[in-house]
C-alpha positions in Angstrom: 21.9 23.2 15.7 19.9 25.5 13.9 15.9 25.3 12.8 16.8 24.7 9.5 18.6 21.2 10.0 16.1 20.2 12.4 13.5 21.0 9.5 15.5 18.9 7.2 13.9 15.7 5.4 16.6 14.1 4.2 18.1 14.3 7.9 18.5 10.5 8.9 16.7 9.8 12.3 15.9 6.1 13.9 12.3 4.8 14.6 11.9 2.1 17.0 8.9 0.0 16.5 7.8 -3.7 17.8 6.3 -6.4 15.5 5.3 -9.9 17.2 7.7 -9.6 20.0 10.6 -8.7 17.5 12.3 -5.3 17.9 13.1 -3.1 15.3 15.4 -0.1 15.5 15.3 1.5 11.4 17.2 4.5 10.2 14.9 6.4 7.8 14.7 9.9 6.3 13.3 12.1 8.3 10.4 12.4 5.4 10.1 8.6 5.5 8.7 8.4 9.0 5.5 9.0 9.2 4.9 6.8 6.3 7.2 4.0 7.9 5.0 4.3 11.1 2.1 4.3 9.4 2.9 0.8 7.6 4.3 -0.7 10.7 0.7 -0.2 12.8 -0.8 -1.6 9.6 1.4 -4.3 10.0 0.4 -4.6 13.6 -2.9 -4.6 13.4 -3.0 -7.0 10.5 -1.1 -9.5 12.2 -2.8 -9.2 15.8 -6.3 -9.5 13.5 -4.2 -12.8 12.2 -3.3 -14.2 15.9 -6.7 -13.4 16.8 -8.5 -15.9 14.5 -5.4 -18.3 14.9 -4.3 -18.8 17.8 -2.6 -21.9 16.9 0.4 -19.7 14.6 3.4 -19.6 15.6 5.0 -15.8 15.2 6.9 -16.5 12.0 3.9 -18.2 10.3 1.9 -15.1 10.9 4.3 -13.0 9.7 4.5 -14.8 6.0 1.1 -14.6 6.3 0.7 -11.0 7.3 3.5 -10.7 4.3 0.9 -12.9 2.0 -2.0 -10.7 3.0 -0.5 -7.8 2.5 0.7 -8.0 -1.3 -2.3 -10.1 -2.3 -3.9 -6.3 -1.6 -1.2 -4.5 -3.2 -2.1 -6.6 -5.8 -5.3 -5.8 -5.9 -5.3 -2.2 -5.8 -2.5 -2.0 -8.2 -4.8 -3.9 -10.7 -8.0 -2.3 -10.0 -9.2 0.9 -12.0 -10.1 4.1 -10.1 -13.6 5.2 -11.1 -11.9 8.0 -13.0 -10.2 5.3 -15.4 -13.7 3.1 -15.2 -15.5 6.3 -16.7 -12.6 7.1 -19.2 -12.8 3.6 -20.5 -16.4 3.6 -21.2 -16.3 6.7 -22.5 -13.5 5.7 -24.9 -15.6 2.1 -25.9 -18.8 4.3 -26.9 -16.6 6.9 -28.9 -15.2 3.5 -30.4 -18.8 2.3 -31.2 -20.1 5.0 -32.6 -17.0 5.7 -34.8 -17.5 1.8 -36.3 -20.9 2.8 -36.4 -19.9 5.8 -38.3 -17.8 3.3 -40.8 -20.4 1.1 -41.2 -22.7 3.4 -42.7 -20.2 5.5 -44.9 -19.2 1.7 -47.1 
């Protein structure tokens, strides 16, 4: 094979990973990886955190959980505003203010 396949990110290669005793074995672009491995010891560490202050769960139960966790903060971030947008907005609601201001005074 030459450099330039192995350089490849659309090659397919298989990442073996462990969640709660399950075993995974996923094929994935070769530019997915990092970013798969990445979420998986999120995923981990989440869900050890979980086992940790209940011990009573059962592995499935912690994985909805995890699961639960996990898009409640998607959720979140995906709703918040950066501070960029934050500043933008006010800017925008003071431009609008002093434009009806503006109006006000020209009737």
């Amino acid at each position: 094979m030459n450099s330039e396949q192995n350089d490849d990110p659309n090659e397919v290669v298989t990442v073996n990973f462990t969640i709660l005793g399950s075993a995974f074995s996923l094929k994935v672009r070769k530019s997915q990886r990092d970013n798969l491995l990445e979420a998986v010891k999120s995923v981990q560490e989440r869900s050890s955190s979980m086992l940790r202050s209940n011990p009573t769960l059962s592995p499935q139960q912690t994985a909805i959980l995890t699961a639960i966790d996990s898009e409640s903060a998607l959720r979140a971030y995906l709703g918040a505003n950066t501070p960029f947008q934050d500043q933008a907005f006010s800017l925008v609601r003071k431009i609008a203010r002093v434009l009806q201001s503006a109006r006000q005074i020209d009737k």
